[in-house]
C-alpha positions in Angstrom: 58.2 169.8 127.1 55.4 170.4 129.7 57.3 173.2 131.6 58.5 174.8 128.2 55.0 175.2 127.0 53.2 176.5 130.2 56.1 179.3 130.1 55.4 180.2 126.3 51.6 180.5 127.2 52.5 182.4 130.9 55.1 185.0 129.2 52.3 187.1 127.3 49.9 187.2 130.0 52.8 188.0 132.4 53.9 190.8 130.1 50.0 192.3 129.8 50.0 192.3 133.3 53.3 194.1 133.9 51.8 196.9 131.6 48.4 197.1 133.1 50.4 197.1 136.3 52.6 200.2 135.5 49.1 202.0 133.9 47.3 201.1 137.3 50.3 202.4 139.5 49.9 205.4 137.7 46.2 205.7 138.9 46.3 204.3 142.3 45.8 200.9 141.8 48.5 199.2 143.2 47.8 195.9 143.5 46.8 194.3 139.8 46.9 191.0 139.1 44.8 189.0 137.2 42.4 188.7 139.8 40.9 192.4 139.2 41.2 193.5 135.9 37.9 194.5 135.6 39.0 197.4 138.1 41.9 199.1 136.0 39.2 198.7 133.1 36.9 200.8 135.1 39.7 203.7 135.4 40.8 203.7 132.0 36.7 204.0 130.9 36.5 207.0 133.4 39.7 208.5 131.6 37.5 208.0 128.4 35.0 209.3 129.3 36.1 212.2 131.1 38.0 213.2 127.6 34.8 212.9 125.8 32.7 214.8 128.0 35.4 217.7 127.7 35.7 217.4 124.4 32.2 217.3 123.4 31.2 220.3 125.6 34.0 222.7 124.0 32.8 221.1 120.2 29.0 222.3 121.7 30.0 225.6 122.9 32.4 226.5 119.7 28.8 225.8 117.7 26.4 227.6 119.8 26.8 230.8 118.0 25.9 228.8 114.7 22.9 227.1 116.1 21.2 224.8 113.8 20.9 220.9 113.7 25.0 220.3 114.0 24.6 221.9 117.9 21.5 219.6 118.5 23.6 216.8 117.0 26.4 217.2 119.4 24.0 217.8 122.5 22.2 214.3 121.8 25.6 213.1 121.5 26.8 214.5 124.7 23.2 213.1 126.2 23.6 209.5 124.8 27.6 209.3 126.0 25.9 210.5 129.5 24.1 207.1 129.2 26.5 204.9 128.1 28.9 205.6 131.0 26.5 204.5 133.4 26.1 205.4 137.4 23.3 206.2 137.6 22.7 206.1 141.3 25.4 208.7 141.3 23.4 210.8 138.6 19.8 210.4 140.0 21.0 211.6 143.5 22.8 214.6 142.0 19.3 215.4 140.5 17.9 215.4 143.7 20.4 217.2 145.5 20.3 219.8 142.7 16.7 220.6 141.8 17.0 223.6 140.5 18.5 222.0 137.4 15.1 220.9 136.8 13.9 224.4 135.9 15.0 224.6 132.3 13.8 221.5 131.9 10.3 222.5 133.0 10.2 225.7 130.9 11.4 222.8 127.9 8.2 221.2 128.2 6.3 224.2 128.7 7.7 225.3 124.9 6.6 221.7 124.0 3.1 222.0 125.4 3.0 225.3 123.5 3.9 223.8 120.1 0.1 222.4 120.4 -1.1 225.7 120.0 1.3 227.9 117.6 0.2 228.3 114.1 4.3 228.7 112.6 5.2 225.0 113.3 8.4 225.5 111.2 9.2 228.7 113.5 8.0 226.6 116.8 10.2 223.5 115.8 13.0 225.8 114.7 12.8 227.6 118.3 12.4 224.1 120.1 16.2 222.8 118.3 17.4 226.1 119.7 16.0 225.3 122.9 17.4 221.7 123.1 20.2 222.6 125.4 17.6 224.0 128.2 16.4 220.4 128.6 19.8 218.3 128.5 23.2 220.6 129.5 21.9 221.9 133.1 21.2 218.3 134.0 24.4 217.2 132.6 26.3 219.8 134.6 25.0 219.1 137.3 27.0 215.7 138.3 30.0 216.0 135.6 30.9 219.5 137.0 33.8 218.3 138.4 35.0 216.6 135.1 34.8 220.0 132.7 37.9 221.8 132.0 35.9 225.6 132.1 38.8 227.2 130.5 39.1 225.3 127.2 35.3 225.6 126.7 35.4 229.1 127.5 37.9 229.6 124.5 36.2 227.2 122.6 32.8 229.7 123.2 35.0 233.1 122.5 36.7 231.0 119.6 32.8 230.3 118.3 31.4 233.8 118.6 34.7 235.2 116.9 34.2 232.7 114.2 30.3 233.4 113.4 30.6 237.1 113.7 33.1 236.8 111.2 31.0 235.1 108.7 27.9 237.7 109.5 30.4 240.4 108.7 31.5 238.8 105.5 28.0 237.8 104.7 26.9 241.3 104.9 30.1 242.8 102.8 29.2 240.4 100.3 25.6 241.6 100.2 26.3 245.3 99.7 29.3 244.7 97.3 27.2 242.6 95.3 23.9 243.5 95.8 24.2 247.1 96.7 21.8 245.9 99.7 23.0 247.1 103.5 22.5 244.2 105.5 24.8 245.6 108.9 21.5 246.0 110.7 19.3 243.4 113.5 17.9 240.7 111.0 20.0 240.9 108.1 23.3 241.3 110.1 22.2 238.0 112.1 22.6 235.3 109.8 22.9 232.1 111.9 20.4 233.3 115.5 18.1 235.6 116.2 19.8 239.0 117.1 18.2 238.7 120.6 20.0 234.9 121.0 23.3 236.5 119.1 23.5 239.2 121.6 23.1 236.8 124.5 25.9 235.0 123.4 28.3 237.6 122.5 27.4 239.3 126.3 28.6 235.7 127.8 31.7 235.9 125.7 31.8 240.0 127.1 31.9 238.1 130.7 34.3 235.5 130.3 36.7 238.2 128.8 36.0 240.8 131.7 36.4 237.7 134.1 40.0 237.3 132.8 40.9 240.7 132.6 39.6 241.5 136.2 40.6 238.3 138.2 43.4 236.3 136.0 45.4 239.5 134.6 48.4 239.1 136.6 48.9 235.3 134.4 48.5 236.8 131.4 51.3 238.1 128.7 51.2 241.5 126.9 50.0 239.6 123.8 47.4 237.9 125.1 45.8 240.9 127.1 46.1 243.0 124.0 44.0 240.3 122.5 41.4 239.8 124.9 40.4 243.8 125.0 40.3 243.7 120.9 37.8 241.0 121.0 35.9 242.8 124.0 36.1 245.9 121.8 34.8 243.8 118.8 31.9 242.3 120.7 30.7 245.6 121.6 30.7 246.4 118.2 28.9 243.8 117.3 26.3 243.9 119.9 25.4 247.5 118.8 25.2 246.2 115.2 22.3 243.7 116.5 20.1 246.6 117.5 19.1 244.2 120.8 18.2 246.6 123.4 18.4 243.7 126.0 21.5 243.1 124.6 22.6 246.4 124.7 21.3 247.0 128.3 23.3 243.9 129.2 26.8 244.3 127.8 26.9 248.2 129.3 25.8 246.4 132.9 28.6 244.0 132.3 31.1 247.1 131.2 29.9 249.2 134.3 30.0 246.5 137.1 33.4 245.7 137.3 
């Protein structure tokens, strides 16, 4: 009775460690045993982690053409999930080995500083949310580099610009069927970001797209390239809609450089 009962409590931890044994295999880990679980933990936490850093980045680039409190949301998220994984070691000598990161994050307090002395505090706190990223994504990048899948944020950013041009287009319809008022100009057309920010963005979507065309052509169907120079075409158009002339200046650098 003895035996029969130490096997009836042995079988399930037996059968946890057969599983956690195949899942460690899989990662390298090939000697489990009940001695080191806390190892495999550590692996399948990375995994986690590595999925949420991935998919947080392509939620925060989707949403940078929006702006607003939702892409500060997501960026404090990204910060605090930064936190919770831990190593820091890892993270503070990344810092020091890239410094440069720093730099946004100076000019980040700089805005701060000057927030002391503006007289539009709903324009200065409005500008500091847009802002946010300078202060947490470049030091972010700078030791989970390796752990970002670039493509799927990049179509998550094209996917983002596409999405809120769309809805400045339709706002702007709307206006002038409604309103008979012609809103397809700088301010007006800009409903989300200011058309100098707007522009900026649509010029980094211009870049991923000429990246593709120029360097990755050969991978890509007829479909798919037929696609890419519509949108290029349609970011253009936009761009000239925003009446930025730094925007302007940059998108026909872009077109002329490659």
């Amino acid at each position: 009775m003895i035996l029969v009962r130490k096997i009836r409590i042995k079988l399930p931890v037996m059968e946890g460690n057969y599983k956690l044994n195949n899942f460690c295999s899989a990662k390298g880990i090939y000697k489990f045993s009940s001695l080191n679980p806390f190892r495999c933990f550590m692996v399948m936490s990375k995994e986690i982690f590595d999925k949420a850093y991935n998919y947080l980045l392509a939620a925060i680039a989707f949403c940078m053409p929006f702006g607003g409190r939702p892409l500060a949301a997501l960026i404090a998220l990204l910060f605090f999930t930064s936190l919770l994984e831990g190593n820091y070691k890892e993270k503070i000598a990344s810092l020091r080995a890239n410094r440069f990161v720093l730099l946004p994050a100076a000019f980040y307090v700089l805005y701060l500083i000057g927030m002391l002395y503006t007289s539009n505090v709903y324009y200065g706190l409005r500008d500091i949310e847009t802002k946010f990223s300078l202060l947490i994504l470049p030091v972010i990048f700078s030791y989970a580099i390796k752990k970002i899948n670039f493509k799927k944020t990049g179509a998550a950013f094209l996917l983002g610009c596409f999405c809120s041009s769309m809805v400045c287009l339709f706002i702007a319809a709307y206006k002038l069927y409604a309103n008979n008022e012609v809103a397809f100009y700088y301010m007006e057309f800009s409903y989300f970001l200011h058309p100098s920010y707007f522009a900026m963005y649509l010029n980094l979507a211009l870049l991923f797209i000429i990246y593709i065309l120029v360097y990755e052509r050969s991978g890509q169907s007829f479909n798919r390239l037929t696609l890419l120079y519509s949108a290029l075409v349609f970011f253009v158009f936009l761009i000239l809609l925003l009446s930025s002339k730094a925007g302007m200046i940059t998108s026909v650098a872009l077109l002329t450089s490659f």
